[in-house]
BAPA-677903 format. One line per field, with one value per atom (N, C-alpha, C): residue number from 0; residue in three letters; chain; atom name; x, y, z. Coordinates in nm, 3 decimals, always signed. Layout:
// BAPA-677903
i	(NUM; ...)
aa	(ALA; ...)
ch	(A; ...)
at	(CA; ...)
u	(X; ...)
v	(Y; ...)
w	(Z; ...)
// end
This chain:
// BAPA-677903
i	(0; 0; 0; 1; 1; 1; 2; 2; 2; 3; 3; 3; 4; 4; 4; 5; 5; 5; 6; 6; 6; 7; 7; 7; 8; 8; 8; 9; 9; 9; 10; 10; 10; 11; 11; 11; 12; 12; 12; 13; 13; 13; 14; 14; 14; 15; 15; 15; 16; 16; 16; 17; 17; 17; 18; 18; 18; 19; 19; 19; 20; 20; 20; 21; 21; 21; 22; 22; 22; 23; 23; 23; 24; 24; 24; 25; 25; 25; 26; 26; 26; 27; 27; 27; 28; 28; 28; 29; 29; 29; 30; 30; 30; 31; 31; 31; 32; 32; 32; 33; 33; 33; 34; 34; 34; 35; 35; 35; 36; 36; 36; 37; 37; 37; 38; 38; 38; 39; 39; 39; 40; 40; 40; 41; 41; 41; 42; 42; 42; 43; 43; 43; 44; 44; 44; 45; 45; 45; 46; 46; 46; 47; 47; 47; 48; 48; 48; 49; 49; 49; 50; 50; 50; 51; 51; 51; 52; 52; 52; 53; 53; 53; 54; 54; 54; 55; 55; 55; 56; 56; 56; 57; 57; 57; 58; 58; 58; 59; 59; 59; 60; 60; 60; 61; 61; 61; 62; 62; 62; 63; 63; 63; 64; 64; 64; 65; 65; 65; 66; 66; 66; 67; 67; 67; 68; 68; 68; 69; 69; 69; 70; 70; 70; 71; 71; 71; 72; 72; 72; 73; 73; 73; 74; 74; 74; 75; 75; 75; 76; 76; 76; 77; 77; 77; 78; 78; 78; 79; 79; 79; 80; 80; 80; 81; 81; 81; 82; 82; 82; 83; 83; 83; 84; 84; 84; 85; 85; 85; 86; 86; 86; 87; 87; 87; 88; 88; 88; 89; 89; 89; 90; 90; 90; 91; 91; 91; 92; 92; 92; 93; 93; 93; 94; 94; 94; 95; 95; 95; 96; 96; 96; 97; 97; 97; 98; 98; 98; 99; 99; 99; 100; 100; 100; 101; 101; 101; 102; 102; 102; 103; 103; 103; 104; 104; 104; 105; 105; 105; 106; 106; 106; 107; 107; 107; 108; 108; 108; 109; 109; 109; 110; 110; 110; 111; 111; 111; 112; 112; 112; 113; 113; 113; 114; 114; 114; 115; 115; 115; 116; 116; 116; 117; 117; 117; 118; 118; 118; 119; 119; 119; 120; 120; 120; 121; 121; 121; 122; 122; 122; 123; 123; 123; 124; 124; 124; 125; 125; 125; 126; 126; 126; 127; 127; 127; 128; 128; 128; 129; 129; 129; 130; 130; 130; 131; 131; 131; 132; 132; 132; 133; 133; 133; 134; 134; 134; 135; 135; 135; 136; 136; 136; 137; 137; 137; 138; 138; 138; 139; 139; 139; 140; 140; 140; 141; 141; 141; 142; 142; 142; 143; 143; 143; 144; 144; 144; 145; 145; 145; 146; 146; 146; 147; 147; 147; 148; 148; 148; 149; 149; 149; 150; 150; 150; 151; 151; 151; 152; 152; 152; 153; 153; 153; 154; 154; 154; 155; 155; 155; 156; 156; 156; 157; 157; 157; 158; 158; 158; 159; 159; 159; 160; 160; 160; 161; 161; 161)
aa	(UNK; UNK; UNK; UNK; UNK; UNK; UNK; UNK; UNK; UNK; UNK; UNK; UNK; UNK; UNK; UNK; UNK; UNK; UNK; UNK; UNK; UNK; UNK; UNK; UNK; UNK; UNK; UNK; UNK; UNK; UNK; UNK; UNK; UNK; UNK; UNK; UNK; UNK; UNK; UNK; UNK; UNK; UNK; UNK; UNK; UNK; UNK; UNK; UNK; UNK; UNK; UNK; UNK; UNK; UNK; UNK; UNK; UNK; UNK; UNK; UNK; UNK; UNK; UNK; UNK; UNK; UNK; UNK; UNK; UNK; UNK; UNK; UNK; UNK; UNK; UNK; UNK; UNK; UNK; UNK; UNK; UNK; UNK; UNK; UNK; UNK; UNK; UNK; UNK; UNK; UNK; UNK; UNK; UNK; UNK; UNK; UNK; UNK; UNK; UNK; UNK; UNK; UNK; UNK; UNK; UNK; UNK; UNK; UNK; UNK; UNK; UNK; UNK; UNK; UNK; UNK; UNK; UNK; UNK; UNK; UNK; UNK; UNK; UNK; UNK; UNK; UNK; UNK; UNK; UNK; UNK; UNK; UNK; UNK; UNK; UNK; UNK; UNK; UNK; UNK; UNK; UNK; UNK; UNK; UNK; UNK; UNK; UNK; UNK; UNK; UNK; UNK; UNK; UNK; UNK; UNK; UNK; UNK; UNK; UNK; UNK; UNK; UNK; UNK; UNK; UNK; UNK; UNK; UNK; UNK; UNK; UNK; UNK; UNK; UNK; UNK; UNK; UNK; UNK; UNK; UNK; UNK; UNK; UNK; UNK; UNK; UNK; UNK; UNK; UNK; UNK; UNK; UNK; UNK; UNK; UNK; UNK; UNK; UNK; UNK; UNK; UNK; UNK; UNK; UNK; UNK; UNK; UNK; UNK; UNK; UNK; UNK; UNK; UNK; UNK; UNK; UNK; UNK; UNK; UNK; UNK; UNK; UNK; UNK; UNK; UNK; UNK; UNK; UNK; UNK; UNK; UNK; UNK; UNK; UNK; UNK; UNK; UNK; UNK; UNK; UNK; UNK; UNK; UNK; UNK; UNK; UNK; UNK; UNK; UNK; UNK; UNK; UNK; UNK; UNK; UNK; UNK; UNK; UNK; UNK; UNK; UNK; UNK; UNK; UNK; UNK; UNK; UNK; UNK; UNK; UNK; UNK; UNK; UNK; UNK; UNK; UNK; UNK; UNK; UNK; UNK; UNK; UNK; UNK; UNK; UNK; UNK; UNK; UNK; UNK; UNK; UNK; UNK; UNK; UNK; UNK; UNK; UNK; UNK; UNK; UNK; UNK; UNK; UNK; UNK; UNK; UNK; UNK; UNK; UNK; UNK; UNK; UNK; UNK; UNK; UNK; UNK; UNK; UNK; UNK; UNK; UNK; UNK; UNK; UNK; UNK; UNK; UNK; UNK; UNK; UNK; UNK; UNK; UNK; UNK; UNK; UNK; UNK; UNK; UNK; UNK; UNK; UNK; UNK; UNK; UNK; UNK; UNK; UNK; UNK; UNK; UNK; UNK; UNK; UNK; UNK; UNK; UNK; UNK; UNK; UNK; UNK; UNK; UNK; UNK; UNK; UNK; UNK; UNK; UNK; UNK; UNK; UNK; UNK; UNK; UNK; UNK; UNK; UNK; UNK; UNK; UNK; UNK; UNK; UNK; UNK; UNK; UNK; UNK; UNK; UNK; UNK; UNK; UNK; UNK; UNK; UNK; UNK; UNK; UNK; UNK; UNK; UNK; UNK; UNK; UNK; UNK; UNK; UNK; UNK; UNK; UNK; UNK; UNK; UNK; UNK; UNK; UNK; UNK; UNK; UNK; UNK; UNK; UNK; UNK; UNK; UNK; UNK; UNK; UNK; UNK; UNK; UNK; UNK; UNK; UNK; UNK; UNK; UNK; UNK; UNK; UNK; UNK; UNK; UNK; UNK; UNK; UNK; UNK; UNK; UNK; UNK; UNK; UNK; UNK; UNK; UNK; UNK; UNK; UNK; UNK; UNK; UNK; UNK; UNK; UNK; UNK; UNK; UNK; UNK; UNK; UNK; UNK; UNK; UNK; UNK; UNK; UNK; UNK; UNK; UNK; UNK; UNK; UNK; UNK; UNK)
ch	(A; A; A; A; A; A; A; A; A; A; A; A; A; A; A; A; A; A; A; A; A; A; A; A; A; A; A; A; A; A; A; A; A; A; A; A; A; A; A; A; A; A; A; A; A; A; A; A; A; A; A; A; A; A; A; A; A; A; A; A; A; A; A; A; A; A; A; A; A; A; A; A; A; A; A; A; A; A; A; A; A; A; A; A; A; A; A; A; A; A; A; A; A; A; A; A; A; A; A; A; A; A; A; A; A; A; A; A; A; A; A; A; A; A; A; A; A; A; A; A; A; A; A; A; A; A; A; A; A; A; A; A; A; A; A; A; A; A; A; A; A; A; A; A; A; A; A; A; A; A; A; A; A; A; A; A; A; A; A; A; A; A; A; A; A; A; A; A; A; A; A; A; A; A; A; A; A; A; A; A; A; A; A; A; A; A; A; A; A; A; A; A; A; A; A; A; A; A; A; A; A; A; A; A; A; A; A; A; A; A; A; A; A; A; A; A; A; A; A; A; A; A; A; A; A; A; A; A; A; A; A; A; A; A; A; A; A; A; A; A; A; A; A; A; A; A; A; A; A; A; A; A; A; A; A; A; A; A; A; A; A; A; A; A; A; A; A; A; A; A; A; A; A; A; A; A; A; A; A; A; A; A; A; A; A; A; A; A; A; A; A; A; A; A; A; A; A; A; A; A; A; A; A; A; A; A; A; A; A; A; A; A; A; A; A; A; A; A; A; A; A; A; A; A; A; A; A; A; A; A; A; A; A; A; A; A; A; A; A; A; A; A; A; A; A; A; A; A; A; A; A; A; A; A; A; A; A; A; A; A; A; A; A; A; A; A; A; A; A; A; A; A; A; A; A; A; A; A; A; A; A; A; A; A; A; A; A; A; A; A; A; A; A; A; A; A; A; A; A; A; A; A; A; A; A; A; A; A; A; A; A; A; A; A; A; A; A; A; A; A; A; A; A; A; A; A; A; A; A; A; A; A; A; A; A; A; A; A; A; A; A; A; A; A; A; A; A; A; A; A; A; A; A; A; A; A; A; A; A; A; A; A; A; A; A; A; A; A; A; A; A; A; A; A; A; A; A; A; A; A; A; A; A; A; A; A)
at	(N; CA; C; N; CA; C; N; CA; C; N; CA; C; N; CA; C; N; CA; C; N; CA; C; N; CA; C; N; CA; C; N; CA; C; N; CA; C; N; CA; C; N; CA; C; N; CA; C; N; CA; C; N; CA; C; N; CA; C; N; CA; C; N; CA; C; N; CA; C; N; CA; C; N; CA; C; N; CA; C; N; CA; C; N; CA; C; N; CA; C; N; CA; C; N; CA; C; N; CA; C; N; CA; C; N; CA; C; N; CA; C; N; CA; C; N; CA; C; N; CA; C; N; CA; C; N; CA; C; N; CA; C; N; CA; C; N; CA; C; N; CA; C; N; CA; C; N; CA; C; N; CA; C; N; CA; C; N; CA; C; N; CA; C; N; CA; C; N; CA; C; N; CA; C; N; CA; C; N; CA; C; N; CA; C; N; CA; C; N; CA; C; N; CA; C; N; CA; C; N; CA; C; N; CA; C; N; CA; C; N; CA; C; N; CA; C; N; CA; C; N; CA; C; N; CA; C; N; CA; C; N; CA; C; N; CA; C; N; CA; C; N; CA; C; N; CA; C; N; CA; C; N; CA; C; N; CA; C; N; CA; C; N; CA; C; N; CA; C; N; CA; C; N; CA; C; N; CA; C; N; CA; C; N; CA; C; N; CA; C; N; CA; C; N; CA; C; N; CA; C; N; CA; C; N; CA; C; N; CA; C; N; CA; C; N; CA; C; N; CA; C; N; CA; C; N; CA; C; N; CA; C; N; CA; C; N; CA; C; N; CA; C; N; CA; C; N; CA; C; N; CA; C; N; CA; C; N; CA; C; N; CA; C; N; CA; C; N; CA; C; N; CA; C; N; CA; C; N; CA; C; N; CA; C; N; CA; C; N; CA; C; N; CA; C; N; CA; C; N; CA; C; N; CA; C; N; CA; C; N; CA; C; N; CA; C; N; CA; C; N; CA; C; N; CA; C; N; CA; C; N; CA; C; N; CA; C; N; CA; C; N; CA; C; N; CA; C; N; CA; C; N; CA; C; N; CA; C; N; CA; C; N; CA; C; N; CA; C; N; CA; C; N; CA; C; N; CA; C; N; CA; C; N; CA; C; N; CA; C; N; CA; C; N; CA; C; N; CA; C; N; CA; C; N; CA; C; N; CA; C; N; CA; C; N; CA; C; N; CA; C; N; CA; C; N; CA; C; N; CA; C; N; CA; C; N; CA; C; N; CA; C; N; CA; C; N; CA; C; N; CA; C; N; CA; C; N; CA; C; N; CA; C; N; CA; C)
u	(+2.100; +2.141; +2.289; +2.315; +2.480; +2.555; +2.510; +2.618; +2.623; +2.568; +2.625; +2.770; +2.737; +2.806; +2.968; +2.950; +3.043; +3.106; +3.065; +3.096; +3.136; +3.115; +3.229; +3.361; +3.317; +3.442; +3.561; +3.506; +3.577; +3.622; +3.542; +3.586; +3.685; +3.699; +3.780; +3.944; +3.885; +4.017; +4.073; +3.996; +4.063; +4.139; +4.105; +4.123; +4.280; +4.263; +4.393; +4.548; +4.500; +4.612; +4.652; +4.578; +4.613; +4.689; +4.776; +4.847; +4.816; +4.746; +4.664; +4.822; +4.902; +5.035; +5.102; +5.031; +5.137; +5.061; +5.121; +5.013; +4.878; +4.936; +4.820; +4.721; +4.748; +4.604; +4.598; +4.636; +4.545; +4.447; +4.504; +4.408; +4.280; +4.343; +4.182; +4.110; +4.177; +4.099; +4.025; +4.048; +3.988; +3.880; +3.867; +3.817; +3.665; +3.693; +3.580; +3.524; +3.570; +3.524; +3.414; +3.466; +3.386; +3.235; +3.275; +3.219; +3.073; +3.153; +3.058; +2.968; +3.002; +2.915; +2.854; +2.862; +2.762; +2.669; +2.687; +2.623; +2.509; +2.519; +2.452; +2.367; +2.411; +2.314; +2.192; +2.264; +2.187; +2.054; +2.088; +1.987; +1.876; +1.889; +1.824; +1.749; +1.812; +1.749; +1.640; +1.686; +1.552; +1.419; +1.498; +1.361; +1.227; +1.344; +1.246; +1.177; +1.218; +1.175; +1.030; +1.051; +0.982; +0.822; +0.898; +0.781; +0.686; +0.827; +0.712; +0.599; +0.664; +0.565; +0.464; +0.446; +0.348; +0.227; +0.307; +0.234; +0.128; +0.203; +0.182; +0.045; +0.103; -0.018; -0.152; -0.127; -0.247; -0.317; -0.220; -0.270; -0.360; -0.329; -0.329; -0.530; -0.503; -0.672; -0.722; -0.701; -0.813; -0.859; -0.767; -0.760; -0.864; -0.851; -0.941; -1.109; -1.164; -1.216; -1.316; -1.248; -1.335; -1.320; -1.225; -1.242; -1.389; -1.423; -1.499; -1.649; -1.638; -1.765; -1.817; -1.677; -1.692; -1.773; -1.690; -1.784; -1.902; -1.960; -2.136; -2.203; -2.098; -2.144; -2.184; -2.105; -2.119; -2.205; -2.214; -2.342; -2.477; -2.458; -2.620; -2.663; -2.565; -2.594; -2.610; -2.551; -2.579; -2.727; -2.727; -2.894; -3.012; -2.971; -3.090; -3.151; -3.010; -3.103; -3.136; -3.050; -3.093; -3.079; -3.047; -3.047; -2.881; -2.868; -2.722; -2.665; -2.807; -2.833; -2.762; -2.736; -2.668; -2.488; -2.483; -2.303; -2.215; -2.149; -2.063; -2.005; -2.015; -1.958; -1.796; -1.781; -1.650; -1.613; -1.442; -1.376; -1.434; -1.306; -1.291; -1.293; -1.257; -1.220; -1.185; -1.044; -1.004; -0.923; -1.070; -0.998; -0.921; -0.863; -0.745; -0.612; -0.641; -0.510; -0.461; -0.572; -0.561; -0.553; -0.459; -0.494; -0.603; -0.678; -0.795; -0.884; -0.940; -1.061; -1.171; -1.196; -1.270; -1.291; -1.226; -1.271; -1.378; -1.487; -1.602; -1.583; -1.657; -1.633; -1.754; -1.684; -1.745; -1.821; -1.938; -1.976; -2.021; -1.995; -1.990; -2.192; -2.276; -2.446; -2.459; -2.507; -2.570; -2.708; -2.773; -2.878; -2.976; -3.103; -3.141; -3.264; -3.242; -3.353; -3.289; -3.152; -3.086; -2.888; -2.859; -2.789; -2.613; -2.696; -2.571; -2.525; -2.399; -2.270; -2.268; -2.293; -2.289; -2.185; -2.143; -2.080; -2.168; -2.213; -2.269; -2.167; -2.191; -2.104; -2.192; -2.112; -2.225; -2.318; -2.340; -2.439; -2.543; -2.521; -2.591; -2.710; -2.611; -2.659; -2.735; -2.668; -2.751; -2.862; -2.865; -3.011; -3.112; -3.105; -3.178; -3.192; -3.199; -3.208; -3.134; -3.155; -3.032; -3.151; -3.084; -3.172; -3.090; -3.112; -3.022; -3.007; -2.859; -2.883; -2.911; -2.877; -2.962; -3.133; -3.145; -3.304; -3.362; -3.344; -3.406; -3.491; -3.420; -3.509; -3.491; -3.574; -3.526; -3.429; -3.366; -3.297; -3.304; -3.356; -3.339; -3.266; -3.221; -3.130; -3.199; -3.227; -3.304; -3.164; -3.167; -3.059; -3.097; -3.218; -3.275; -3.174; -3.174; -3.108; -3.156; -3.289; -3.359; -3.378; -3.281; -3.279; -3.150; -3.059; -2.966; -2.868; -2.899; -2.800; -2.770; -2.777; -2.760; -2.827; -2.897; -2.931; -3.040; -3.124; -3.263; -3.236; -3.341; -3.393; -3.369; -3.386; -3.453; -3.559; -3.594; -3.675; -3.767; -3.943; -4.005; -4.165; -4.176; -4.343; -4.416; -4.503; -4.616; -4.717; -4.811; -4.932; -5.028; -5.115; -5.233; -5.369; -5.375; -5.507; -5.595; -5.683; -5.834; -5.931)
v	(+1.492; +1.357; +1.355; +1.432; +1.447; +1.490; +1.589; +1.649; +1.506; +1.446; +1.328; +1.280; +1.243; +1.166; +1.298; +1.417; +1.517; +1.488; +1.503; +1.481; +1.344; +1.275; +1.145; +1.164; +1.183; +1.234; +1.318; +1.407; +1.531; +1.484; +1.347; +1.277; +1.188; +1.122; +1.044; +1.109; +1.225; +1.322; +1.371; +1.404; +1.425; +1.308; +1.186; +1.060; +1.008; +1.083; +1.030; +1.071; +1.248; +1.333; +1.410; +1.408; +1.528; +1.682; +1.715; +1.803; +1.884; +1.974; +2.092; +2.210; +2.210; +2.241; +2.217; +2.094; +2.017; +2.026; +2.008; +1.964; +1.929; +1.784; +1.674; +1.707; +1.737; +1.803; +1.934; +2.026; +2.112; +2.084; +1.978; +1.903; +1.860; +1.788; +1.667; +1.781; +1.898; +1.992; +2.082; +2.106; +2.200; +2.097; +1.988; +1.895; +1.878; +1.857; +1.818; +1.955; +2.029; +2.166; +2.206; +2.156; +2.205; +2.089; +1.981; +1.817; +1.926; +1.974; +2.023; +2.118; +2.241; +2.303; +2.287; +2.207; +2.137; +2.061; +1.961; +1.880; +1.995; +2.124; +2.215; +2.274; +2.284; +2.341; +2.209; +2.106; +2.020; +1.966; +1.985; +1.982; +2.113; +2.192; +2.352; +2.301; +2.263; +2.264; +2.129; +2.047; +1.962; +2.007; +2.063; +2.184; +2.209; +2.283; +2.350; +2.277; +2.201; +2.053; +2.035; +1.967; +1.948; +2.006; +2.153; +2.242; +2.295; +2.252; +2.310; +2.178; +2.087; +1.937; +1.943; +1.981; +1.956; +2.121; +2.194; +2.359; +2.291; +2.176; +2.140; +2.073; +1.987; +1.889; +1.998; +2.075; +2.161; +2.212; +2.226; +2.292; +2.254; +2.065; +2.027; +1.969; +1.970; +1.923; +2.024; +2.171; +2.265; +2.269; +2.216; +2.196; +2.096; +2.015; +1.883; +1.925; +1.984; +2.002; +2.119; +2.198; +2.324; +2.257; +2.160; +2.051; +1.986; +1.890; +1.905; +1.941; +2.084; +2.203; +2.215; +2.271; +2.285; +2.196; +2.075; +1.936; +1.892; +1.958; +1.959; +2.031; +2.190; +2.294; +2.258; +2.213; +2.195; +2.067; +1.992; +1.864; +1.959; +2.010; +2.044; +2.157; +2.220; +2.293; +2.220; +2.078; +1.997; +1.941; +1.900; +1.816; +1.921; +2.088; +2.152; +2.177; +2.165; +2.138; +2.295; +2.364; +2.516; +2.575; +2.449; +2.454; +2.407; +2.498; +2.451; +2.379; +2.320; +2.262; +2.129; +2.061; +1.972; +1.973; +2.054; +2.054; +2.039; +1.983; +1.941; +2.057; +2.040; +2.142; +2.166; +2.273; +2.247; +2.347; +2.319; +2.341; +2.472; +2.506; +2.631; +2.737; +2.861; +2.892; +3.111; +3.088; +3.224; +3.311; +3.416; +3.504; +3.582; +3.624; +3.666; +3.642; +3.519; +3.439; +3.454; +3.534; +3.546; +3.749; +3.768; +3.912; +4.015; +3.886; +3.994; +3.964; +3.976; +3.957; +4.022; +4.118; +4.145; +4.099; +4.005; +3.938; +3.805; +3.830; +3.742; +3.616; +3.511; +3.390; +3.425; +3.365; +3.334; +3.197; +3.165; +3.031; +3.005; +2.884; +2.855; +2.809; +2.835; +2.749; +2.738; +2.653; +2.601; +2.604; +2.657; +2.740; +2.518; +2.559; +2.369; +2.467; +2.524; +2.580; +2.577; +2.596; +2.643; +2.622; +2.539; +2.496; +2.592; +2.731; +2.807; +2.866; +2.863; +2.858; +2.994; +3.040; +3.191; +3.153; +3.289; +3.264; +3.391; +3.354; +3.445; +3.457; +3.544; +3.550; +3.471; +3.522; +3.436; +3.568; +3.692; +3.793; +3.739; +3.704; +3.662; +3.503; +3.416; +3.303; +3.311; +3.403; +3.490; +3.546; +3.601; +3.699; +3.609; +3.473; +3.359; +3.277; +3.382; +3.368; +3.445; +3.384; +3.451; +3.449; +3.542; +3.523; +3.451; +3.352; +3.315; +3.449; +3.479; +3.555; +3.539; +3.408; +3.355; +3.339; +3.240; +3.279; +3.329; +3.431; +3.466; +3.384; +3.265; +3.188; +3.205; +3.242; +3.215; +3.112; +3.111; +3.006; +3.040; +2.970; +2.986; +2.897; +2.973; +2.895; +2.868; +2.795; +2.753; +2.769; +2.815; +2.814; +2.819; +2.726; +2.674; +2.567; +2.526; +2.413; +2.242; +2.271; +2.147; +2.084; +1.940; +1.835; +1.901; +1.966; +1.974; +1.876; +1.740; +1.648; +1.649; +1.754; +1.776; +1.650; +1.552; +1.444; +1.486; +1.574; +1.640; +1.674; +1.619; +1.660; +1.786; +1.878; +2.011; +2.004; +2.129; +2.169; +2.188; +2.064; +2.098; +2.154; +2.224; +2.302; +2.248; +2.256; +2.166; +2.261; +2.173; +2.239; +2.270; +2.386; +2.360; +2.275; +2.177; +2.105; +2.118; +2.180; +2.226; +2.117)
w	(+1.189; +1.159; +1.123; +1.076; +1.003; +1.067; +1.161; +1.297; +1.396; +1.401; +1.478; +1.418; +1.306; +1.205; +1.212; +1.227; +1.217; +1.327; +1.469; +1.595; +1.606; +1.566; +1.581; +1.520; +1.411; +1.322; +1.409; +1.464; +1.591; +1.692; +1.733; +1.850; +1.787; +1.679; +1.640; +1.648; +1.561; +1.532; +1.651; +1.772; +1.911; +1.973; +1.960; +1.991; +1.937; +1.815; +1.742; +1.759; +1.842; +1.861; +1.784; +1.699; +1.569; +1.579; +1.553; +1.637; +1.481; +1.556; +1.402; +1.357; +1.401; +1.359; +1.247; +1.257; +1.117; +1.015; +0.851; +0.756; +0.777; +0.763; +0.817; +0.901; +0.993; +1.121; +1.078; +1.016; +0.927; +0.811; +0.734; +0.654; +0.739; +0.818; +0.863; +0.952; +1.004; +1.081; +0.989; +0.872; +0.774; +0.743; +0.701; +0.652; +0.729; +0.873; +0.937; +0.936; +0.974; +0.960; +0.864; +0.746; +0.632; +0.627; +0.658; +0.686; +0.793; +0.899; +1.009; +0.928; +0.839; +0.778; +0.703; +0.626; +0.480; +0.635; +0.709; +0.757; +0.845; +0.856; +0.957; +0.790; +0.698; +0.594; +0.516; +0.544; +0.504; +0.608; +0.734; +0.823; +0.869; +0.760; +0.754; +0.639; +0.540; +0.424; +0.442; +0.530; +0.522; +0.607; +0.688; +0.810; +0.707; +0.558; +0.476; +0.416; +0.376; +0.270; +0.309; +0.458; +0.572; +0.585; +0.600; +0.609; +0.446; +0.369; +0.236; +0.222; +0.255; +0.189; +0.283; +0.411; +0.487; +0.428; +0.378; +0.314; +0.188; +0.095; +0.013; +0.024; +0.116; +0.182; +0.184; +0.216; +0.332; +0.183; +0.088; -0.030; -0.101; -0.141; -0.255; -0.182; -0.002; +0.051; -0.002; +0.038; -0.005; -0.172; -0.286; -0.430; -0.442; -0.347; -0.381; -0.299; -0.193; -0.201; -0.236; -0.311; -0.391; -0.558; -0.584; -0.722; -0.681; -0.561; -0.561; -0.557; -0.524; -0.500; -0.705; -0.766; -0.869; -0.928; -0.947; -0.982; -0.952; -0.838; -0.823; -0.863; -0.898; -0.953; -1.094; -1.162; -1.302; -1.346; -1.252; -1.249; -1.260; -1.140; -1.152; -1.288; -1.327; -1.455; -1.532; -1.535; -1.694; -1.655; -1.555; -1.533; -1.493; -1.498; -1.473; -1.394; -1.262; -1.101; -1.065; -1.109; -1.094; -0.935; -0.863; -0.710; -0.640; -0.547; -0.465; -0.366; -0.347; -0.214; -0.243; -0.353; -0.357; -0.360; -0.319; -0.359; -0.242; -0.207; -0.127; +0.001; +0.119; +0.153; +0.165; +0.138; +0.095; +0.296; +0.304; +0.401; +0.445; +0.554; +0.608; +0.508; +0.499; +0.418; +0.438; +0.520; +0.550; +0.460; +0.421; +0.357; +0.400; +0.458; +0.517; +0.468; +0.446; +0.367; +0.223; +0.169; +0.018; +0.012; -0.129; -0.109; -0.200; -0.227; -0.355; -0.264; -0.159; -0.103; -0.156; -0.257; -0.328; -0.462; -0.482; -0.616; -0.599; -0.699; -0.667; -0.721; -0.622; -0.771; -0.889; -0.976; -1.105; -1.096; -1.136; -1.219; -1.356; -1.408; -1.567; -1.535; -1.618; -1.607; -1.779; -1.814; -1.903; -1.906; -2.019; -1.986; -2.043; -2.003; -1.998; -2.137; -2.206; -2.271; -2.428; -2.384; -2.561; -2.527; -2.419; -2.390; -2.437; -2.421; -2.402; -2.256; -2.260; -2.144; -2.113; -2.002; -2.012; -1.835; -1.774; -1.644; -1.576; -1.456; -1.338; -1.214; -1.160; -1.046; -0.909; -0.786; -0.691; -0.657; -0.670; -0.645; -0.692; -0.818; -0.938; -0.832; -0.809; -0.779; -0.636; -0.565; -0.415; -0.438; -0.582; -0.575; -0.639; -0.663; -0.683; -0.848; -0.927; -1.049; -1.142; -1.294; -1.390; -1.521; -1.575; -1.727; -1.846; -1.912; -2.016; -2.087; -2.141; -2.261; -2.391; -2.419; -2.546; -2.599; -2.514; -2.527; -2.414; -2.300; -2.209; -2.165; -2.079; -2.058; -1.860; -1.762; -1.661; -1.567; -1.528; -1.476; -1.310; -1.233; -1.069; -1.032; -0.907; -0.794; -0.672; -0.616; -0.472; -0.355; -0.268; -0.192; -0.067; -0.075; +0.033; +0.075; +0.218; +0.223; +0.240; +0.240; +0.233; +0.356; +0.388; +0.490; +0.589; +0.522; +0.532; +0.548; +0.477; +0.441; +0.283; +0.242; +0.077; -0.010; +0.084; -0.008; -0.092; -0.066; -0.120; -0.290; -0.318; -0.556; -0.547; -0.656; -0.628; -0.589; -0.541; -0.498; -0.611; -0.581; -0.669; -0.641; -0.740; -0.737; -0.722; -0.643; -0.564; -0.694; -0.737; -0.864; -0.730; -0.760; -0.700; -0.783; -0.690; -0.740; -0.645; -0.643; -0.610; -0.590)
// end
């Protein structure tokens, strides 16, 4: 945008006859000169601008939807669903891109028996169930997927009636 604005300037100054010999057309020739290089760093630096805000962008979607994975996560621990089938699916998600690929997630559960906060990992939530450590109370995970429109209750125990 500004090298236009430079290049007129250059065309002006050619236009005028500036004889770069003298003072004067060493001035206005140093001048645009410098005019030309700020205007070539300022059109780099917006490249970057550019590219960080669109990085940003890309960032702040994946923030919002594992904000909301969490947020179903921690619903269903307060109401006792014990099940995962309700939680949002969240994006893509290439590990490749990150460099602990061996670090597990963690989750926060609230036990629905004695309403202490303990954290499991997802092994924990894969191998179906957890034991409170307070009052050893079982806690399961269903990781069934139901309808597969996440709209489904937990999953509940059919009694046998005879």
């Amino acid at each position: 945008m500004y090298n236009k604005k430079v290049g007129y300037l250059k065309g002006l100054a050619a236009g005028l006859g500036l004889d770069t010999d003298t003072k004067e057309g060493r001035l206005f020739d140093a001048i645009i000169e410098t005019l030309d290089a700020m205007s070539e760093t300022i059109d780099d630096l917006q490249d970057e601008i550019d590219s960080l805000s669109d990085s940003i962008d890309e960032i702040e979607d994946g923030i919002s939807e594992y904000s909301e994975f969490l947020d179903a996560l921690e619903d269903a621990a307060d109401e006792n669903v014990g099940s995962l089938r309700h939680f949002p699916k969240v994006g893509t998600f290439d590990e490749d891109e990150f460099e602990d690929e061996d670090d597990e997630q963690e989750y926060e559960i609230t036990c629905p028996g004695c309403d202490k906060e303990f954290i499991v990992d997802e092994e924990i939530i894969f191998a179906g169930s957890a034991a409170c450590p307070g009052c050893k109370q079982k806690i399961t995970f269903d990781l069934e997927p139901g309808c597969g429109g996440g709209c489904c209750g937990p999953k509940k125990e059919e009694d046998d009636e005879d």
